[in-house]
ZADO-1210 file (C-alpha; in nm, 4 decimals, padded with zeros to 6 digits):
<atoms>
<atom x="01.6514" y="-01.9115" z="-04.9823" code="UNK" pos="1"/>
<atom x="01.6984" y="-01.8797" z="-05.3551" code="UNK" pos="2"/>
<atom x="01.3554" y="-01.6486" z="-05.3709" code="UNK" pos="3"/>
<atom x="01.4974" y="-01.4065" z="-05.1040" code="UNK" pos="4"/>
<atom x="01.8203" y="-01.3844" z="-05.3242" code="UNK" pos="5"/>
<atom x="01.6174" y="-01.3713" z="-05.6599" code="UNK" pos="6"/>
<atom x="01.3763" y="-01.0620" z="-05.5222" code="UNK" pos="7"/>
<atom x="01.7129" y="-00.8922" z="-05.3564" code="UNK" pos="8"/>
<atom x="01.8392" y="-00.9047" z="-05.6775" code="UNK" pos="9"/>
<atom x="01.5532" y="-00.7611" z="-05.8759" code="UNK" pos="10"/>
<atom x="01.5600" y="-00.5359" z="-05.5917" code="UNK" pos="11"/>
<atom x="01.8735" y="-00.4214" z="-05.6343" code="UNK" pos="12"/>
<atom x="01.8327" y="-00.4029" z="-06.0459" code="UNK" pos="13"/>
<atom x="01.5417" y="-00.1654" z="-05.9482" code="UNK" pos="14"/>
<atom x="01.6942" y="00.1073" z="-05.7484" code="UNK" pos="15"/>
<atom x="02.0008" y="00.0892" z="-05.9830" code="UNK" pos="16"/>
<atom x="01.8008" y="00.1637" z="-06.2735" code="UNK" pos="17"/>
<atom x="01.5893" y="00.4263" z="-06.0873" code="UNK" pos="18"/>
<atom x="01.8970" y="00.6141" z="-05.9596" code="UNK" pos="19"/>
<atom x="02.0767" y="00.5894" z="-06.3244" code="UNK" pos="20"/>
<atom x="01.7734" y="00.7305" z="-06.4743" code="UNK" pos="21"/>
<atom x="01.7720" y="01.1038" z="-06.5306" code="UNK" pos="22"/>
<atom x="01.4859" y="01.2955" z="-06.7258" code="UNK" pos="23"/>
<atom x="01.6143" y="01.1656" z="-07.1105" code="UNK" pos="24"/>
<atom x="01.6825" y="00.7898" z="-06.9350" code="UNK" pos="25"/>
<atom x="02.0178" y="00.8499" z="-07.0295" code="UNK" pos="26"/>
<atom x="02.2146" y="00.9659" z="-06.7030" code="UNK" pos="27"/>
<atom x="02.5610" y="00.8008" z="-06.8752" code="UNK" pos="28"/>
<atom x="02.5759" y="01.0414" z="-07.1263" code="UNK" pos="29"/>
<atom x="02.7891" y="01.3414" z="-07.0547" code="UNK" pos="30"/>
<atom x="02.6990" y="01.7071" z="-07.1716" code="UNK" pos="31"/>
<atom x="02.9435" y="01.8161" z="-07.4508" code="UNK" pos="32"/>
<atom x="03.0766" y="02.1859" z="-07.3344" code="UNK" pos="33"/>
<atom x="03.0454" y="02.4384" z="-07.6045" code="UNK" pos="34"/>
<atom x="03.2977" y="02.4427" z="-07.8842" code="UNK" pos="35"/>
<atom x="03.5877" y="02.6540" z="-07.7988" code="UNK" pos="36"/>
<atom x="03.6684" y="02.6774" z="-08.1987" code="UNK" pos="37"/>
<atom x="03.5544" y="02.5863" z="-08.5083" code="UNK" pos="38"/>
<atom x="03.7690" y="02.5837" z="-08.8715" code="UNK" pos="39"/>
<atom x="03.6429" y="02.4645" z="-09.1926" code="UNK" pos="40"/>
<atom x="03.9264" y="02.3726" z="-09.4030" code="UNK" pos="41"/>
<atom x="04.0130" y="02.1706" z="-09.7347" code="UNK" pos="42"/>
<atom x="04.2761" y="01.8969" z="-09.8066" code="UNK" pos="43"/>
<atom x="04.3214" y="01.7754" z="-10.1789" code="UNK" pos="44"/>
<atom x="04.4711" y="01.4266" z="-10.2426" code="UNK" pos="45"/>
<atom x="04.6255" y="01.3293" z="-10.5720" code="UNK" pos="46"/>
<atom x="04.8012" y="01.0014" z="-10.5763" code="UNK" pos="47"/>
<atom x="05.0751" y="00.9386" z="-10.7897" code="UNK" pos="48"/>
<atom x="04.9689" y="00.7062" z="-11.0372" code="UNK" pos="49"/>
<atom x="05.2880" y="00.6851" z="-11.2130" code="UNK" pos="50"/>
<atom x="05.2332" y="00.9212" z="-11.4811" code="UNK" pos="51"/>
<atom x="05.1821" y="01.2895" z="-11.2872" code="UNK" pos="52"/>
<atom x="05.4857" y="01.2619" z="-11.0687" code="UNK" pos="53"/>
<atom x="05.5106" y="01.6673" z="-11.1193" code="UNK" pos="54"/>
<atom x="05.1359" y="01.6538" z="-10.9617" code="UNK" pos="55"/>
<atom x="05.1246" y="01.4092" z="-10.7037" code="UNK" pos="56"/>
<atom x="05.1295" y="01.5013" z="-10.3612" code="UNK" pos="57"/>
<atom x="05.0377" y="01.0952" z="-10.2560" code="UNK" pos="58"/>
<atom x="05.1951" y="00.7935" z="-10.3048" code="UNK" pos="59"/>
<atom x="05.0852" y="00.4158" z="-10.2267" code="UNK" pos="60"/>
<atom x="05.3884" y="00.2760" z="-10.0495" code="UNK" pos="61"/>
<atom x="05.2806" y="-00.0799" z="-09.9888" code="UNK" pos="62"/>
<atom x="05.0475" y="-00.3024" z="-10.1397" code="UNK" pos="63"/>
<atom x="04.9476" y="-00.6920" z="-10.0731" code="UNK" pos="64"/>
<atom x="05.1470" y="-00.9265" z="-10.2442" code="UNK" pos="65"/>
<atom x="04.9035" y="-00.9113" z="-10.5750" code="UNK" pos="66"/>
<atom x="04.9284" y="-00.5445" z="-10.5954" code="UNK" pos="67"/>
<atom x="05.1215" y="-00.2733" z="-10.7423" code="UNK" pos="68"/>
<atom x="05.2532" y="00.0587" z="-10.6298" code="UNK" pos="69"/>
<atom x="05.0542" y="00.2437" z="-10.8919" code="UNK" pos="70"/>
<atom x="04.7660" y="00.1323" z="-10.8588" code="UNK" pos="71"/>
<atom x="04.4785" y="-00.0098" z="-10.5783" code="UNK" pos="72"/>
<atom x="04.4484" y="-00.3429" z="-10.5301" code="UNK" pos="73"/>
<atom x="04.1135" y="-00.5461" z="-10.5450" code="UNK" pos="74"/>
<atom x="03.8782" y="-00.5767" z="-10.3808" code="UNK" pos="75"/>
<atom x="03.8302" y="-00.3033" z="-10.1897" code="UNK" pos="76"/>
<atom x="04.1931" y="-00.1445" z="-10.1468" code="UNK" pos="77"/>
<atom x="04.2742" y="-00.3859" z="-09.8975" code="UNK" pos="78"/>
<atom x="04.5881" y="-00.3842" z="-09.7620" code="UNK" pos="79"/>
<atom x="04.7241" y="-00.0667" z="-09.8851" code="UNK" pos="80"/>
<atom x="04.9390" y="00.2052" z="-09.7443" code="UNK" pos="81"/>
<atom x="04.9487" y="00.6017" z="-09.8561" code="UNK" pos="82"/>
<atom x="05.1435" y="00.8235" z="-09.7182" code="UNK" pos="83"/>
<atom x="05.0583" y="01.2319" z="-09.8246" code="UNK" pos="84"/>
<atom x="05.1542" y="01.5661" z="-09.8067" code="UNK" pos="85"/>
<atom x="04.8577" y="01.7434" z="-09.9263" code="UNK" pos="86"/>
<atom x="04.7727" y="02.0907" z="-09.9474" code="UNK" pos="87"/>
<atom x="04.5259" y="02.2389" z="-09.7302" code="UNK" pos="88"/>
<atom x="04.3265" y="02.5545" z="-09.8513" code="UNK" pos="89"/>
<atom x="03.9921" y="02.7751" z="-09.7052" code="UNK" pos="90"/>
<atom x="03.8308" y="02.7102" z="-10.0004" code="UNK" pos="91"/>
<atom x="03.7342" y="02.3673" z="-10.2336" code="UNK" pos="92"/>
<atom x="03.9311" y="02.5070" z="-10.5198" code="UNK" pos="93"/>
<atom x="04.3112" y="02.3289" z="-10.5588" code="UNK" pos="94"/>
<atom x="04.4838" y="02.6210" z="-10.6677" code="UNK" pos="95"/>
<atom x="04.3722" y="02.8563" z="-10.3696" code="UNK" pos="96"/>
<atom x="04.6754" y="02.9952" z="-10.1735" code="UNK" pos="97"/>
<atom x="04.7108" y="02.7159" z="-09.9192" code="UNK" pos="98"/>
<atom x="04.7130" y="02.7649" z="-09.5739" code="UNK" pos="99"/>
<atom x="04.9071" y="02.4988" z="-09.4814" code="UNK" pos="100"/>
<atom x="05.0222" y="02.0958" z="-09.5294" code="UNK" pos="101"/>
<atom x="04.7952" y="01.7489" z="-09.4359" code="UNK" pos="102"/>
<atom x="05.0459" y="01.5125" z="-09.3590" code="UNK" pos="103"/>
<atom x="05.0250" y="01.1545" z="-09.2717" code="UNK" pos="104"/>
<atom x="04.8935" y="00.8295" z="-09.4002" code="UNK" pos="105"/>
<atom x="04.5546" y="00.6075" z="-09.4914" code="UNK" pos="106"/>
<atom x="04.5727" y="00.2518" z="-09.5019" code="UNK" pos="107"/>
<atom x="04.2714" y="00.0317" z="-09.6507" code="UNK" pos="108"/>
<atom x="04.1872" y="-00.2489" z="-09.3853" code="UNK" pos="109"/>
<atom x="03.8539" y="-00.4073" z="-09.4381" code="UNK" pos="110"/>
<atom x="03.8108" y="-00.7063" z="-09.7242" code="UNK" pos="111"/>
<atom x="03.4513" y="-00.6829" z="-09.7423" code="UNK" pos="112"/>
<atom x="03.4113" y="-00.3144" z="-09.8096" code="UNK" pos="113"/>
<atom x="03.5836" y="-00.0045" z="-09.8595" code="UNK" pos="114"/>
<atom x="03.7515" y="00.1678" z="-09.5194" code="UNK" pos="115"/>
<atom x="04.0272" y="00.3344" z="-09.4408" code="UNK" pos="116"/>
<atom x="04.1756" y="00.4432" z="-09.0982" code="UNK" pos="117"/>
<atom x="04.3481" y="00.7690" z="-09.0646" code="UNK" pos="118"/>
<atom x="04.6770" y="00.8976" z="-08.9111" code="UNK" pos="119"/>
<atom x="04.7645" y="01.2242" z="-08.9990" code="UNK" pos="120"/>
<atom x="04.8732" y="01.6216" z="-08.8862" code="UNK" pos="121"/>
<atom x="04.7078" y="01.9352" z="-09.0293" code="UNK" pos="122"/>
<atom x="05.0430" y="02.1812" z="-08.9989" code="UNK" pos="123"/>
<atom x="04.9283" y="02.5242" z="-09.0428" code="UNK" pos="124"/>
<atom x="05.1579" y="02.8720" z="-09.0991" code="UNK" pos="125"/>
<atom x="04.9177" y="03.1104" z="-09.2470" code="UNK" pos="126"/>
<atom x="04.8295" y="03.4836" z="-09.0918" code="UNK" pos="127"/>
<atom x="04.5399" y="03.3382" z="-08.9044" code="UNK" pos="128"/>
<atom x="04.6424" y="03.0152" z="-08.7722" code="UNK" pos="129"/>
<atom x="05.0144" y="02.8646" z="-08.7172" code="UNK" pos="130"/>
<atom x="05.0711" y="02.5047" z="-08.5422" code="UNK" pos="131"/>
<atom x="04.9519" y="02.1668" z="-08.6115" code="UNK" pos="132"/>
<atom x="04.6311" y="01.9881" z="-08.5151" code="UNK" pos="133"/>
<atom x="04.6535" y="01.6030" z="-08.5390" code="UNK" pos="134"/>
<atom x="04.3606" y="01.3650" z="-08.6264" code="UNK" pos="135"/>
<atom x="04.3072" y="01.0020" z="-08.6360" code="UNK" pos="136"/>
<atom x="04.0509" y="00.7168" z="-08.6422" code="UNK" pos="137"/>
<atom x="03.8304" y="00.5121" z="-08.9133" code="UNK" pos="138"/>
<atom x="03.7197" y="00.6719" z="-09.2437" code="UNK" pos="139"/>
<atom x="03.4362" y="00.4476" z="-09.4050" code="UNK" pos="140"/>
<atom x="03.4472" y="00.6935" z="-09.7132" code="UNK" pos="141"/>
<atom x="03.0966" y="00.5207" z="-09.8326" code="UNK" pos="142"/>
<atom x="02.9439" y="00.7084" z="-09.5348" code="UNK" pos="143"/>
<atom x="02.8899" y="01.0770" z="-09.6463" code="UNK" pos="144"/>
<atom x="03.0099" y="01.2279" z="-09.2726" code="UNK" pos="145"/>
<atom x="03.2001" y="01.0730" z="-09.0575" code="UNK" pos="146"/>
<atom x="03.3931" y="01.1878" z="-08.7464" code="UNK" pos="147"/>
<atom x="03.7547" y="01.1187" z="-08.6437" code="UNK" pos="148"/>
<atom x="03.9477" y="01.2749" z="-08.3180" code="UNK" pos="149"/>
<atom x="04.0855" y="01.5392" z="-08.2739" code="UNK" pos="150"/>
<atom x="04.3994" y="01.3985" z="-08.0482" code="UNK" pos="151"/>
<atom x="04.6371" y="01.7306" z="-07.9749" code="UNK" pos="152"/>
<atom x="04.7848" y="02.0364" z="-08.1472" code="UNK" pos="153"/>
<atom x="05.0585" y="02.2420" z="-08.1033" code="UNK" pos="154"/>
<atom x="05.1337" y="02.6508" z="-08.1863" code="UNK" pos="155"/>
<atom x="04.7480" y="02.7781" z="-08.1766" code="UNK" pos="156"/>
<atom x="04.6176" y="02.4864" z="-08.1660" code="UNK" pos="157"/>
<atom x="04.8188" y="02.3220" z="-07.8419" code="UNK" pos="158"/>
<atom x="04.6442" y="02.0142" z="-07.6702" code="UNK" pos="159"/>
<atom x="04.3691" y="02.0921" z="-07.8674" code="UNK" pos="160"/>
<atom x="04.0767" y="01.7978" z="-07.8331" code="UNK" pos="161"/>
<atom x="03.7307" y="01.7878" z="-08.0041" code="UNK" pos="162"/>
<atom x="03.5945" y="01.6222" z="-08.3411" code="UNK" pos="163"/>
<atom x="03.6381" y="01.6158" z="-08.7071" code="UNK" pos="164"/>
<atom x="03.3772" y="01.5546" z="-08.9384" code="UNK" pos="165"/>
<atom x="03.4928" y="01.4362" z="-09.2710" code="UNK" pos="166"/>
<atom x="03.2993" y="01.4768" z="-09.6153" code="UNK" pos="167"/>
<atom x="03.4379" y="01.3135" z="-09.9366" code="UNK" pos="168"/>
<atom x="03.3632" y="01.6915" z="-10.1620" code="UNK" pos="169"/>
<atom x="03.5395" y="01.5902" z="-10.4831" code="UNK" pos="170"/>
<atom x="03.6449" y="01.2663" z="-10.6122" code="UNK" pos="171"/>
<atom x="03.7956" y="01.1714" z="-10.9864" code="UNK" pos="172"/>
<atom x="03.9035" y="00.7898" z="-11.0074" code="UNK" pos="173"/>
<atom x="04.1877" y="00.6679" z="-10.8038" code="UNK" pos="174"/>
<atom x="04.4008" y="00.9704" z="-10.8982" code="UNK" pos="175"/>
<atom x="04.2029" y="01.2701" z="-10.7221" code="UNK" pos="176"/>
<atom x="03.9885" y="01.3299" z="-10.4057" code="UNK" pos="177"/>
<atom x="03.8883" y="01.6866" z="-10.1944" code="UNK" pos="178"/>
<atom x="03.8206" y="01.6175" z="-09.8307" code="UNK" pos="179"/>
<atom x="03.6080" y="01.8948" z="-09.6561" code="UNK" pos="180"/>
<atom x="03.6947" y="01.8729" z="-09.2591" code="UNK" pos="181"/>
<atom x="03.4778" y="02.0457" z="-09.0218" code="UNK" pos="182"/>
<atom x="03.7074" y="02.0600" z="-08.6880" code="UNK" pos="183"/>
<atom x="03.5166" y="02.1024" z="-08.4067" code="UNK" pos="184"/>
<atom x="03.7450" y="02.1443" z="-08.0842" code="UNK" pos="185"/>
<atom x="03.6167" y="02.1454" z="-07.7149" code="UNK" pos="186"/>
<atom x="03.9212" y="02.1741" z="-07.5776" code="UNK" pos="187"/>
<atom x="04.1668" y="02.4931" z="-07.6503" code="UNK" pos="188"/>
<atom x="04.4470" y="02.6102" z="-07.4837" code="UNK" pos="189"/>
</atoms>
């Protein structure tokens, strides 16, 4: 009895695999429609560090108990919270007419290396573009791209969807960074 239900059940393993299989062997993946839009934009960071208060558009608002508020604590940032309100221009330079505000927060939440996870809204008023687009997920900022979600939008950009890939382009110390963000939406309303 047990070697009918052992060759019904390699049986059945068969034809499952057979019928999953397409050409690729990969019949789970799903085919990504075309990208209904596509925006390059910049966001600059500087954190307050408790010296350019007339500069900084980021602050660290919490820290682990053997931190400070001006600066990281070690190792690896764990445990800290920054909120932002960033400008966002078209362009990598900082003093390009901005387009618009990235605001949110990054918190540092691994103790073995550095990551961050991401909360945060692109709001946009410029001639070309006015609304928000929201993001969110895991930045690993050791990894040179790396993608977070695109979760909605409003304005232009309402229940927008799609992916965006993040690129550390300028970083100076603890005080300054340039994100590049390549947003990639699939889904535009």
């Amino acid at each position: 009895m047990s070697r009918i239900a052992f060759h019904l059940c390699f049986m059945g393993l068969l034809l499952s695999s057979t019928v999953l299989r397409n050409v690729d062997g990969h019949a789970w993946k799903r085919q990504l429609p075309m990208p209904c839009k596509n925006l390059v934009l910049y966001f600059h960071d500087i954190l307050y560090n408790g010296k350019n208060i007339h500069n900084a558009t980021a602050a660290l608002v919490a820290a682990p108990a053997w931190g400070n508020l001006t600066t990281f604590a070690e190792p690896f940032k764990f445990g800290d919270v920054v909120v932002f309100d960033d400008p966002i221009t078209l362009d990598n330079n900082l003093h390009s007419p901005p387009v618009g505000r990235a605001q949110g927060f990054y918190l540092y939440n691994m103790k073995t290396t550095y990551n961050a996870w991401l909360g945060f809204t692109f709001v946009l008023n410029s001639t070309d573009y006015k609304g928000t687009i929201t993001f969110n997920g895991a930045d690993p900022p050791l990894v040179k791209y790396r993608d977070i979600s695109v979760v909605g939008g409003t304005g232009d950009f309402l229940m927008a969807r799609g992916i965006a890939t993040l690129s550390t382009d300028a970083i100076e110390g603890n005080v300054y960074f340039r994100l590049r963000v390549n947003i990639t939406l699939y889904e535009c309303y």
